[in-house]
C-alpha positions in Angstrom: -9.0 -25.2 -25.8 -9.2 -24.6 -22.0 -10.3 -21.9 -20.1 -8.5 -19.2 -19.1 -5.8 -19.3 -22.5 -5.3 -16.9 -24.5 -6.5 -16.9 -28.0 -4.1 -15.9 -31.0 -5.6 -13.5 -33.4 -4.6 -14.8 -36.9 -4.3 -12.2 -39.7 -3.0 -13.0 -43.5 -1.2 -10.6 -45.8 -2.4 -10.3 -49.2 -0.5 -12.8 -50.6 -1.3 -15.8 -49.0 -5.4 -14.5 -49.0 -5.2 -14.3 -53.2 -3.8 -17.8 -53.5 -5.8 -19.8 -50.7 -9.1 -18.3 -53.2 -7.5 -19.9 -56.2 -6.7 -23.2 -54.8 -8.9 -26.8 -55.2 -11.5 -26.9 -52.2 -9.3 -30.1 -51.1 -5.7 -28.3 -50.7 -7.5 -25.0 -49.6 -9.4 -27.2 -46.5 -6.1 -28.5 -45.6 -4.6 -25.1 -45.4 -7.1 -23.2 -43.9 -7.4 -25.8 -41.1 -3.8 -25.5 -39.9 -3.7 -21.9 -40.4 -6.9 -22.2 -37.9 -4.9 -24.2 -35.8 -2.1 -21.5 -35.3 -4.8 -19.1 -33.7 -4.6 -22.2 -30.4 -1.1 -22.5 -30.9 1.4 -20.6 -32.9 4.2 -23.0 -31.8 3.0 -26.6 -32.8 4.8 -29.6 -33.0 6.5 -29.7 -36.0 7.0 -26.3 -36.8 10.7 -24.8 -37.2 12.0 -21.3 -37.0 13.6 -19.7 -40.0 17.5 -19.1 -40.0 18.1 -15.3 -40.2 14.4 -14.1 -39.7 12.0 -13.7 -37.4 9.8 -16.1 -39.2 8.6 -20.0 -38.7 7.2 -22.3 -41.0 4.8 -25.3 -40.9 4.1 -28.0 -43.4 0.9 -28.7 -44.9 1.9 -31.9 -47.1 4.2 -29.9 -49.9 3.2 -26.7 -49.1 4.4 -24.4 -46.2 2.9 -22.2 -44.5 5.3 -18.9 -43.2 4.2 -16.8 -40.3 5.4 -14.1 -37.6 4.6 -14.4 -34.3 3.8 -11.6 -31.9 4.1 -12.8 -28.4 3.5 -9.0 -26.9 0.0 -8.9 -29.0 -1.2 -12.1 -29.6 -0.7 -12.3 -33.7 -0.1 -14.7 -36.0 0.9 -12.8 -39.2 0.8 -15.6 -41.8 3.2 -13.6 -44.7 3.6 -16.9 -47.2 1.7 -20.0 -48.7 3.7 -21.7 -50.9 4.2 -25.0 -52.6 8.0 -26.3 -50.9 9.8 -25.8 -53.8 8.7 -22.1 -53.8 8.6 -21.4 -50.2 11.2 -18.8 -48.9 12.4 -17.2 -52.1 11.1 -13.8 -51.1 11.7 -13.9 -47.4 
């Protein structure tokens, strides 16, 4: 990271903190690096913004990873990790 950038503070909601414990250490590496990843950039290649909601998404191999982004504070609020077939149902 170079000098002078801000860093992003990255919180996660309850959801996404109960089922990164339960997950094999493989998946949960995977996971917890990209979520890492958002606190030096919240907008990464690859990542889309959700239609209707203030929300984007990355991809972690089949599972995504939903988040808000709070220019004004610096926050990345992850809300969601889900397996793709479950991801958005909630939202």
């Amino acid at each position: 990271m170079a000098e002078g950038l801000p860093r992003w503070t990255v919180i996660l909601e309850r959801q996404p903190e109960r089922l990164l414990r339960r997950l094999p250490r493989d998946l949960l590496q995977r996971l917890d690096a990209a979520i890492l990843a958002l606190g030096e950039n919240p907008r990464p290649p690859g990542c889309k913004r959700l239609r209707g909601h203030d929300l984007y998404r990355v991809r972690v191999g089949d599972w995504r990873i939903t988040y808000a982004i709070e220019d004004d504070r610096l926050i990345v609020l992850v809300v969601e990790v889900a397996p793709r077939g479950g991801a958005y149902r909630d939202l």
